[in-house]
C-alpha positions as CSV (number, residue, x, y, z in Angstrom):
1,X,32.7,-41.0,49.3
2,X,33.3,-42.2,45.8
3,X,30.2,-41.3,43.0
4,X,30.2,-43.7,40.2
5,X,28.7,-42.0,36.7
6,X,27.5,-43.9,33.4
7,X,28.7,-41.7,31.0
8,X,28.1,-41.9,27.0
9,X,30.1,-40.0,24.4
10,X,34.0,-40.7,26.0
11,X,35.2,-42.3,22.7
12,X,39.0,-41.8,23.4
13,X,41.5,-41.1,26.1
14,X,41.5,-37.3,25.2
15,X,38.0,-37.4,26.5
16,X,38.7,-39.2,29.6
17,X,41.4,-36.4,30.3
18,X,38.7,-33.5,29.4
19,X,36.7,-35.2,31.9
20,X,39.2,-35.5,35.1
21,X,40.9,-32.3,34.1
22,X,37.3,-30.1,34.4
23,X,36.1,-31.7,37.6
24,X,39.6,-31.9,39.1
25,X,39.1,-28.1,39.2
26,X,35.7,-28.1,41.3
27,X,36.5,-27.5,45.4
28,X,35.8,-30.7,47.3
29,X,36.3,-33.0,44.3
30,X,39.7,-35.2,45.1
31,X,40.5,-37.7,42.8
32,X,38.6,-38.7,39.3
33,X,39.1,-41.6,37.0
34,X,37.5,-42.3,34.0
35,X,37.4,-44.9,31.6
36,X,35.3,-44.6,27.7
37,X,36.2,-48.2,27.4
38,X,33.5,-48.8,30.5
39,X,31.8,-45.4,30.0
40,X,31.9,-44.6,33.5
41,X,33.7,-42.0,35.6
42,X,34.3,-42.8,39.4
43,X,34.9,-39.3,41.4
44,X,36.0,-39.2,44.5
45,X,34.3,-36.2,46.7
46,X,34.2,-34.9,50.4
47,X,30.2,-34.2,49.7
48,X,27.9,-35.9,48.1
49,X,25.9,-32.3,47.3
50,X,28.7,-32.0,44.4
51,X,26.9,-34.6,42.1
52,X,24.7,-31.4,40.2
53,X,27.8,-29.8,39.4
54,X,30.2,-32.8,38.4
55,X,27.1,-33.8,35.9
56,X,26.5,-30.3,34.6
57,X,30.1,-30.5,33.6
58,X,30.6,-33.3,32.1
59,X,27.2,-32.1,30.0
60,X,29.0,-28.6,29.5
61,X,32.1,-31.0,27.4
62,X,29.5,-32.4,25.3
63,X,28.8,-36.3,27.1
64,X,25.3,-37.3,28.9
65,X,25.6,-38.9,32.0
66,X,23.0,-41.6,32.1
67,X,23.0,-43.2,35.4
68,X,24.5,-42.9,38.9
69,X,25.8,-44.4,41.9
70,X,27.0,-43.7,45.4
71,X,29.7,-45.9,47.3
């Protein structure tokens, strides 16, 4: 299942690399890209009940997720 996140605050590719790097480390999570250019990250998850913790996260480095979507 792949969650889609509007993210605002990713200003460089540093940030993008914050991003993946922190919620490459949370069990279940198996592939994340994102992109500040689009301000969205796309996580690739076994569950969908992971969505609270990938957004606390990205809150935790400092960006606010602002929407989401589930494909």
């Amino acid at each position: 299942m792949k969650i889609v996140l509007q993210v605002k605050g990713m200003v460089c590719e540093g940030c993008e690399n914050r991003v993946c790097n922190s919620l490459k480390h949370i069990k279940g999570v198996e592939e994340v890209v994102a992109s500040f250019k689009d301000e969205k990250v796309e996580i690739f998850v076994k569950k969908k009940d992971l969505v609270e913790d990938i957004k606390k996260r990205i809150t935790d480095l400092g960006f606010q997720v602002i929407g989401e979507t589930y494909e």
